[in-house]
N, C-alpha and C positions, 0 to 999 in steps of 0.2 A: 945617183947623180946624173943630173942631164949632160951630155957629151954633144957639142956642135964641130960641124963639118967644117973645119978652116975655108974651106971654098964658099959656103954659105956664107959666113961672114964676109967672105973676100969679095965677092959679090954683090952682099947687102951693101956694103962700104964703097963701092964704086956705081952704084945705084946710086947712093947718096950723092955723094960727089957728081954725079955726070948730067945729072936734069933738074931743069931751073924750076921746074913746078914745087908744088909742097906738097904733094902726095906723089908714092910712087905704087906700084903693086907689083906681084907677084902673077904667071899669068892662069888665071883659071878657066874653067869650060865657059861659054858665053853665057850661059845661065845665073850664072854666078852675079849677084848683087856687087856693083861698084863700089870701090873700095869710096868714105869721106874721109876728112879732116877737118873740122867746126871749131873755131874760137881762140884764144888770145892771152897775151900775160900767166902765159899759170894753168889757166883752164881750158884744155880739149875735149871736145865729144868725139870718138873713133868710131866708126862704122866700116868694119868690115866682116866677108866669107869665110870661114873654114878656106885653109890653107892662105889666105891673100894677107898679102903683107902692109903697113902702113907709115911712112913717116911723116914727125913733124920735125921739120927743118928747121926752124928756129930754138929748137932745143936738142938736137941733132940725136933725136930719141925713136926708133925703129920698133914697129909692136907688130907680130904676126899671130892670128885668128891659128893655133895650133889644133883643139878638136873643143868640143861642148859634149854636153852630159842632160839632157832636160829628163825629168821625171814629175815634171808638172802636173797636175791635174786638168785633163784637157775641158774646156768647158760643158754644159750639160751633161755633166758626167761627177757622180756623187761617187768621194774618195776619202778614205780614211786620214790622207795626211792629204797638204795643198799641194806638196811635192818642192823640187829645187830643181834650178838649171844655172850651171855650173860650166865655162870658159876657161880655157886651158890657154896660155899666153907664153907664148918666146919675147922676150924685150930685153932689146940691147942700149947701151949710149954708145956712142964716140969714145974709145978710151977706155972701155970698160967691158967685162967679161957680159955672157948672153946669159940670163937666169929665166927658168919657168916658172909662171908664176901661175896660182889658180884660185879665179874668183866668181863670187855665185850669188844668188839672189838669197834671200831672209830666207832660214830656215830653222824650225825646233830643236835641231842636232850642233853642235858645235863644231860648226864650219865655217872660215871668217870668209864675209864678203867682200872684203877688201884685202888686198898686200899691198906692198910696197917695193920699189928697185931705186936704190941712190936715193934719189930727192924726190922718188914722183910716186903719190900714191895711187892706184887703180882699182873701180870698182864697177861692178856689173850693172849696167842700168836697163838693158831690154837683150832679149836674145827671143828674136822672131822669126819666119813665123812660130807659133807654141804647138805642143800634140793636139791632137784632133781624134775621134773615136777610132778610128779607124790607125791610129798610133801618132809614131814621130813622124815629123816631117823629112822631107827630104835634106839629106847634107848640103847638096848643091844648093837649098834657097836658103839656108839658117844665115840668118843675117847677126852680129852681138852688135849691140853697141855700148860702148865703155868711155867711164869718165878718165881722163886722165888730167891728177890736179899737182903741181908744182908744190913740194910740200916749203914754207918761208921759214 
């Protein structure tokens, strides 16, 4: 079971509270891909880094980039499976305990690409850049970006 730092919460929560924008982050090295927040009623697209944090404030719902897993097949590169890349997610609401959740692109193995937390479902929709011959990429550029949809 995941165990969170009363201080990380205590902190996420007054991050919340204390800045009028709708995204807030977490601070990482400058290299690190900007954190977004994209869209409305229900439906978010979330773009962020390994470790960076994101909220949408109108649903007072906080989602942190915890680590990734790609094992993709990097392009010109002939592979026995396509491979999977797989996003490891802390997401909190308002009001309610922090659960880790873990979601991943289509794969042959029975891994679901989607979970869920309360009301909101979430699923993996790019996690760039991908391997390359020469392997993974680096931590500091992997960017996910994930749908988050208001389940009605």
């Amino acid at each position: 079971m995941l165990k969170i730092s009363p201080l990380f919460l205590c902190a996420a929560m007054i991050g919340c509270a204390s800045s009028g924008s709708s995204v807030s982050s977490t601070k990482v090295p400058d290299s690190a891909p900007s954190v977004s927040v994209v869209g409305s009623a229900g439906s978010y697209l979330v773009s962020l880094g390994i470790g960076q944090t994101a909220q949408i404030r109108e649903e007072a719902l906080t989602i942190q980039l915890v680590d990734v897993n790609d094992s993709r097949c990097p392009p010109d590169v002939q592979c026995v499976w396509a491979g999977q890349a797989t996003a490891t997610l802390l997401v909190f609401q308002s009001g309610s305990p922090a659960q880790s959740l873990k979601i991943g692109t289509s794969a042959p193995i029975n891994f679901p690409s989607q979970a869920s937390y309360g009301s909101f479902q979430f699923s993996l929709k790019s996690l760039e850049p991908g391997p390359n011959k020469e392997g993974p990429a680096a931590a500091e550029l992997v960017r996910a970006t994930v749908l988050v949809e208001k389940l009605r």
